[in-house]
Wavefront OBJ file of the C-alpha trace (Angstrom):
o trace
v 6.438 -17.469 9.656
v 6.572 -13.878 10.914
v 3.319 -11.828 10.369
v 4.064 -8.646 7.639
v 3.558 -5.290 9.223
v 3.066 -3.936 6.103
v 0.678 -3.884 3.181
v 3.902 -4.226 0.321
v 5.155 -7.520 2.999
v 2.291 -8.842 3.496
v 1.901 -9.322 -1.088
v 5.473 -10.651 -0.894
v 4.845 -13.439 1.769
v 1.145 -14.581 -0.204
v 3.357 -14.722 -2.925
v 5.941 -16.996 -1.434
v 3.372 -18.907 0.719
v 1.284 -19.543 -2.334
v 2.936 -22.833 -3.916
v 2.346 -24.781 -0.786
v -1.252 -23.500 0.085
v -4.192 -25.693 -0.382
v -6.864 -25.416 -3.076
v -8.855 -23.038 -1.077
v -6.296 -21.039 0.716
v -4.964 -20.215 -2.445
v -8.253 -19.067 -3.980
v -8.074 -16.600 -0.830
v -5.087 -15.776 -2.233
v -5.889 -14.806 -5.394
v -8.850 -12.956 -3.780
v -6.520 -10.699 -1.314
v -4.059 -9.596 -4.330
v -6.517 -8.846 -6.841
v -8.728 -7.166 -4.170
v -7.239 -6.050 -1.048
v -9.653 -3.257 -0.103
v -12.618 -5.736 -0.444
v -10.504 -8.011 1.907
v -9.797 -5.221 3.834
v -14.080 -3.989 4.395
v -15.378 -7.268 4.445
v -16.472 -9.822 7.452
v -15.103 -13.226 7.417
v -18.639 -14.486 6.285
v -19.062 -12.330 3.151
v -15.367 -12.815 1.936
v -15.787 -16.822 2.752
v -18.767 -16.631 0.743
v -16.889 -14.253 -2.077
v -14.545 -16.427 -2.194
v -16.435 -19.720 -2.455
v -14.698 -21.342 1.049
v -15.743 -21.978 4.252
v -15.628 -19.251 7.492
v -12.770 -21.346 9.263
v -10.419 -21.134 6.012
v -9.938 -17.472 6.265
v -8.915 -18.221 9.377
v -6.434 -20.597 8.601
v -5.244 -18.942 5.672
v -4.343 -15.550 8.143
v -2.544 -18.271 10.583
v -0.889 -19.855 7.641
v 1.122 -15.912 7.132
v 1.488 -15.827 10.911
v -1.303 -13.699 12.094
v -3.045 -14.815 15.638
v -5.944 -14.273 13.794
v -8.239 -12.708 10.401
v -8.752 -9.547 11.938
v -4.982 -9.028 12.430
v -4.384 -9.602 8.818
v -7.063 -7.615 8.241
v -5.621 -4.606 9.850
v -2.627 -4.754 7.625
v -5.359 -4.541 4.406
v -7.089 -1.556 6.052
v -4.143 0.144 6.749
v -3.399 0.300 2.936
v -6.464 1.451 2.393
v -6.466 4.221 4.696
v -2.927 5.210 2.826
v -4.768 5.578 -0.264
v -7.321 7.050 0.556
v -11.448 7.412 -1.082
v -11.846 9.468 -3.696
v -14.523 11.689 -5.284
v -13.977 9.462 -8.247
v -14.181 6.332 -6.657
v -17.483 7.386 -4.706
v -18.971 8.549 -8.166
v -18.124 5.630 -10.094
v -19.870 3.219 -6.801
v -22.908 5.538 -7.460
v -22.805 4.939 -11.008
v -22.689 0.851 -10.490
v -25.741 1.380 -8.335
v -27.469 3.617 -10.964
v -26.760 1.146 -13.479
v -27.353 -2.212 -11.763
v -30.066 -4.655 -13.773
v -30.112 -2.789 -16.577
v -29.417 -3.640 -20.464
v -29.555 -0.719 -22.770
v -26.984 -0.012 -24.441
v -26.566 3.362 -23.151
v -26.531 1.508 -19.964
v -23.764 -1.046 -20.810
v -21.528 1.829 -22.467
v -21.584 3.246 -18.866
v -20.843 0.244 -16.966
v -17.539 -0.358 -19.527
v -16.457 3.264 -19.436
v -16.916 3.257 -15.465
v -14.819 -0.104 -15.210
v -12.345 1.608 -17.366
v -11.698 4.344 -15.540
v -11.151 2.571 -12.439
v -8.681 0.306 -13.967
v -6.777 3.671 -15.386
v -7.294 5.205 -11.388
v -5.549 1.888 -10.214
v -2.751 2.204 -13.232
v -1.625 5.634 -12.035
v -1.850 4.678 -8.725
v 0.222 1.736 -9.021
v 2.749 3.240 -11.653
v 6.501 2.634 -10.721
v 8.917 4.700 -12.758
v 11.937 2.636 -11.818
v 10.230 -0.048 -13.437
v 9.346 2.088 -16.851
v 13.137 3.177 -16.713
v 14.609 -0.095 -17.014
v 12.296 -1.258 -19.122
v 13.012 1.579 -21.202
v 16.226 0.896 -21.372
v 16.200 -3.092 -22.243
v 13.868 -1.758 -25.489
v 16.559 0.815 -26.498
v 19.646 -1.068 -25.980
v 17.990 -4.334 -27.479
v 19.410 -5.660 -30.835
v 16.302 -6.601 -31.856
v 12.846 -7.119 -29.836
v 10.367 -9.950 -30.115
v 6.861 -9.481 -28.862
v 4.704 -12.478 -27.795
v 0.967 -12.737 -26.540
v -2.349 -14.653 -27.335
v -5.619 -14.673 -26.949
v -6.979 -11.746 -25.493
v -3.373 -10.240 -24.616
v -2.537 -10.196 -28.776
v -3.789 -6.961 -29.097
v -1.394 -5.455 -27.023
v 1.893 -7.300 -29.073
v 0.144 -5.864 -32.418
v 0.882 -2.395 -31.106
v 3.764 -2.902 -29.372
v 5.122 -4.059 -32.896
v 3.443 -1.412 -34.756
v 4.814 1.401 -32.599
v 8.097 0.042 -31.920
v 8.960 -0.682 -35.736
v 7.766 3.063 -36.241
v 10.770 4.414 -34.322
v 12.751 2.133 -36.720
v 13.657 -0.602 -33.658
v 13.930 -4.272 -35.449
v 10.982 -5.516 -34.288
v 9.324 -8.965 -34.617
v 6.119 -10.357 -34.075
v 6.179 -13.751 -33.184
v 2.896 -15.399 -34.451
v 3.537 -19.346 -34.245
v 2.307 -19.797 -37.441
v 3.021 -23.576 -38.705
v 3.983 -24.634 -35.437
v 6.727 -22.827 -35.840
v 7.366 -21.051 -32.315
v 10.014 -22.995 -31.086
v 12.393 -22.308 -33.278
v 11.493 -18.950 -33.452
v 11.987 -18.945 -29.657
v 16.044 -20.841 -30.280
v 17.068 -18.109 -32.833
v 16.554 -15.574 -30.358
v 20.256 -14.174 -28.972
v 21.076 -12.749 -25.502
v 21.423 -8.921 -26.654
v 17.715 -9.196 -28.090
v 14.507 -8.793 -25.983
v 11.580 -10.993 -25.588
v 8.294 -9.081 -24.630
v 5.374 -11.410 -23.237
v 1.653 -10.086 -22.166
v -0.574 -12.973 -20.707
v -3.751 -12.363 -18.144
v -5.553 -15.247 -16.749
v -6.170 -17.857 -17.818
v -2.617 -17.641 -19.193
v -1.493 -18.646 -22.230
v 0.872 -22.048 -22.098
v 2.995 -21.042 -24.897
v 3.504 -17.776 -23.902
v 4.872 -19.016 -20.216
v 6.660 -21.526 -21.999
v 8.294 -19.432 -23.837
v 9.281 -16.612 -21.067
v 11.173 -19.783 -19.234
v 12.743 -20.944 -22.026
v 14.286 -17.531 -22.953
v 14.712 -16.586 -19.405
v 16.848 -19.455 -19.066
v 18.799 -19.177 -22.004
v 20.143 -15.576 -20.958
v 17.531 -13.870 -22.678
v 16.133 -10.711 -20.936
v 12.480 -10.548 -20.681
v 9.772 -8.176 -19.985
v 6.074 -8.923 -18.947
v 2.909 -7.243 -18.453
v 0.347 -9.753 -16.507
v -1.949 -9.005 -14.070
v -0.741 -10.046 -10.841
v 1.999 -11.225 -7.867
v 0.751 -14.902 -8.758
v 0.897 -14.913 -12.485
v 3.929 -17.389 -13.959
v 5.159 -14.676 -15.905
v 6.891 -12.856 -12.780
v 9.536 -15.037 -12.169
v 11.095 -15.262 -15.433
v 10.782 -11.839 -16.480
v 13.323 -9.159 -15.407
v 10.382 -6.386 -15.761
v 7.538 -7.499 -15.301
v 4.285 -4.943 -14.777
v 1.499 -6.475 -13.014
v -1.806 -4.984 -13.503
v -4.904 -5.603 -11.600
v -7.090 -7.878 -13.558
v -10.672 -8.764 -12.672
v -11.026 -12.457 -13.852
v -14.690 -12.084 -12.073
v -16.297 -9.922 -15.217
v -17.278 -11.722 -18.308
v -15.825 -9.272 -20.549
v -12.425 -7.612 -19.445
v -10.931 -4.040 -20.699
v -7.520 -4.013 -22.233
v -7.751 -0.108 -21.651
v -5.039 -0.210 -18.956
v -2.603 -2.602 -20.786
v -3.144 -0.565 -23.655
v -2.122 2.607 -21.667
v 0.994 1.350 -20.421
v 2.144 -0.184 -23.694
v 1.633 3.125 -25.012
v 3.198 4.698 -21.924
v 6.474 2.305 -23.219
v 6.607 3.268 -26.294
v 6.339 7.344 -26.255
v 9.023 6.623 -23.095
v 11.315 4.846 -25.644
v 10.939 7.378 -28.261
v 12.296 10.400 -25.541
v 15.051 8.161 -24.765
v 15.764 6.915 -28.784
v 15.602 11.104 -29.279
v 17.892 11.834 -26.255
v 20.788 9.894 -27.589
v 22.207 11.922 -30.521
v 21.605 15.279 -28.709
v 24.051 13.637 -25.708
v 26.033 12.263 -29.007
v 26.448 16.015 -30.347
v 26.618 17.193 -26.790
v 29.794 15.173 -26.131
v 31.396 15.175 -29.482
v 31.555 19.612 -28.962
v 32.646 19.137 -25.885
v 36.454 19.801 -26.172
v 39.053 18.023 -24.169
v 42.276 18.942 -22.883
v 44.507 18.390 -25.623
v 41.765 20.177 -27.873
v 43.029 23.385 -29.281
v 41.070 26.150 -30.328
v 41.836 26.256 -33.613
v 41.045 22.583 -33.682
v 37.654 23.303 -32.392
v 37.149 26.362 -34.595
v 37.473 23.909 -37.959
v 35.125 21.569 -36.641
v 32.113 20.411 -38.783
v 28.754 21.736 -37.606
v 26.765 18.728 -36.720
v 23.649 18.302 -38.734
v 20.317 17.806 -37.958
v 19.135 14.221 -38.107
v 17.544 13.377 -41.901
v 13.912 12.768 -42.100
v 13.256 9.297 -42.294
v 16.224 8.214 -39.513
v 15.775 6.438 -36.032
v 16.869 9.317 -34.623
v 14.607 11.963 -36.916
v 11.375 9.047 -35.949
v 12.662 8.736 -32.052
v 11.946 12.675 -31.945
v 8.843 12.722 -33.413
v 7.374 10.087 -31.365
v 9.283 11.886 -28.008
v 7.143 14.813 -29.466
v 4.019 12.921 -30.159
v 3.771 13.377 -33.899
v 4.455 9.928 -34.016
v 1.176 7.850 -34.065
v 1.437 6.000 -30.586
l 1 2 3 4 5 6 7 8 9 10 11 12 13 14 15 16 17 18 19 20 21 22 23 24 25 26 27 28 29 30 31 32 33 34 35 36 37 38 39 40 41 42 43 44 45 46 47 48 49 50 51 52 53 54 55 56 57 58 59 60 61 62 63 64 65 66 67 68 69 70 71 72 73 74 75 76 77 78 79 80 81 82 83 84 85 86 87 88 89 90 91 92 93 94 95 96 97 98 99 100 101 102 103 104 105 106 107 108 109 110 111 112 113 114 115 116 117 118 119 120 121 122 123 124 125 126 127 128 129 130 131 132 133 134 135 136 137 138 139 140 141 142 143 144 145 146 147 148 149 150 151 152 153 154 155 156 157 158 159 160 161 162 163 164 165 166 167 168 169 170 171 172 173 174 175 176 177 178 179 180 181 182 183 184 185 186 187 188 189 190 191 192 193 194 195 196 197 198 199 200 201 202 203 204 205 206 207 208 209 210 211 212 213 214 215 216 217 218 219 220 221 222 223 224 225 226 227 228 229 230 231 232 233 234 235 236 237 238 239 240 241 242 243 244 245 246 247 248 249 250 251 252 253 254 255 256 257 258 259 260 261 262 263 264 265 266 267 268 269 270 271 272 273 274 275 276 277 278 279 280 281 282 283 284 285 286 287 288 289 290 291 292 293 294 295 296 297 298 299 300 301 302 303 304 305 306 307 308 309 310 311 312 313 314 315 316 317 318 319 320 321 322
């Protein structure tokens, strides 16, 4: 295997080496795409010891991607982190951890979460890719209907997405499972709908299950999960990974929240956009359009209150509770 030069190469070939890694290797794995500028600080001992393995398997795992040695994979890591870049932010909320570190109040605890949030919301914007939004944008709008899936900790985030979605007057459903009765929820569910999945680790069986099924059925899907390595990228056609610390006992749904929210004020601009290109186009007049013709006209009226398109503009405005 040829070593990655770059930080964006080197995720892609972890990601395809990772099925045929062993047990430890790929618990390096996980460790380098979850958290690549610890990877990219740290001495072989402290990450072998993060990481639970022995010294020599770091070693292995950088020949395994084709590097002579760790420090040459390392260099790759650093580089990315010189891209990004320290800031103020990120030295505050270190000083903060320190500040905070073995205590228990609950003033103390509020701190720790609200730190941890914002961190997660720093890595959100830095990771956002509009392409991505776009399409998934688009999928939502053009979808006949859209089914939203998640469990577990993730159900939070398919509660809203429902909510918010059904309040731009989308046909939305919220697949529960109730009875047992997934599966054939899952079979009813046509090619020109949408199937939205959220799953973090440890992921949810039925929800992968039912990502693969629909995937393979023709079924577009998108995905919000929390890394490279989560089953939920291959069968999705969008699919947002977030960082996701499985390390803390108790982790924030303040970025998935963000972006789901980020979806669903994008979809309402877009919903909003379409009659005004409608009305756009329809007094546009074409060749064989006379003037007279165009003088008599009807004036196009302003969308009713209570219509997709009257509900798509609020939300595009943000009087639409998102």
């Amino acid at each position: 295997m040829q070593a990655a030069s770059s930080y964006t190469e080197l995720k892609e070939a972890i990601t395809r080496a990772y099925p045929e890694l062993s047990n430890q290797l790929q618990r390096i794995a996980r460790f380098a795409l979850d958290k690549p500028h610890e990877l990219a600080l740290g001495t072989v001992a402290a990450l072998a010891e993060a990481t639970e393995v022995q010294p020599s398997a770091m070693i292995r795992f950088a020949n395994a991607l084709g590097y002579r040695g760790f420090s040459d994979m390392q260099q790759v890591f650093r580089g990315h982190l010189v891209e990004r870049s320290s800031t103020y932010r990120e030295r505050i909320d270190q000083l903060r951890r320190k500040q905070v570190n073995g205590q228990r109040g609950p003033s103390a605890v509020l701190n720790q979460l609200v730190s941890d949030a914002a961190g997660e919301l720093d890595q959100l914007e830095e990771s956002f890719e509009e392409a991505k939004v776009r399409a998934a944008v688009k999928l939502m709008s053009d979808a006949s209907r859209i089914h939203v899936l998640a469990q577990r900790r993730a159900f939070p985030l398919a509660a809203y997405l429902s909510y918010a979605l059904a309040e731009l007057e989308l046909k939305v459903q919220l697949l529960y499972g109730a009875g047992g009765m997934l599966q054939q929820s899952l079979r009813a569910i046509d090619s020109d709908e949408l199937l939205i999945v959220a799953s973090f680790r440890n992921y949810s069986p039925d929800v992968i299950e039912a990502a693969q099924s629909c995937h393979a059925r023709g079924v577009p899907v998108i995905a919000i999960t929390d890394g490279a390595l989560s089953p939920l990228v291959a069968p999705a056609r969008v699919c947002f990974q977030l960082s996701d610390d499985s390390d803390k006992p108790f982790r924030s749904l303040v970025a998935p929240m963000c972006l789901a929210q980020a979806l669903v004020v994008s979809t309402g601009h877009q919903l909003a956009e379409r009659p005004a290109r409608a009305s756009a186009a329809r007094a546009t007049p074409t060749a064989t359009t006379t003037a007279t013709t165009s003088a008599r006209a009807p004036a196009t009226k302003p969308a009713k209150a209570g219509t997709p398109a009257s509900r798509a503009s609020k939300a595009a405005n943000g009087k639409t509770a998102a």
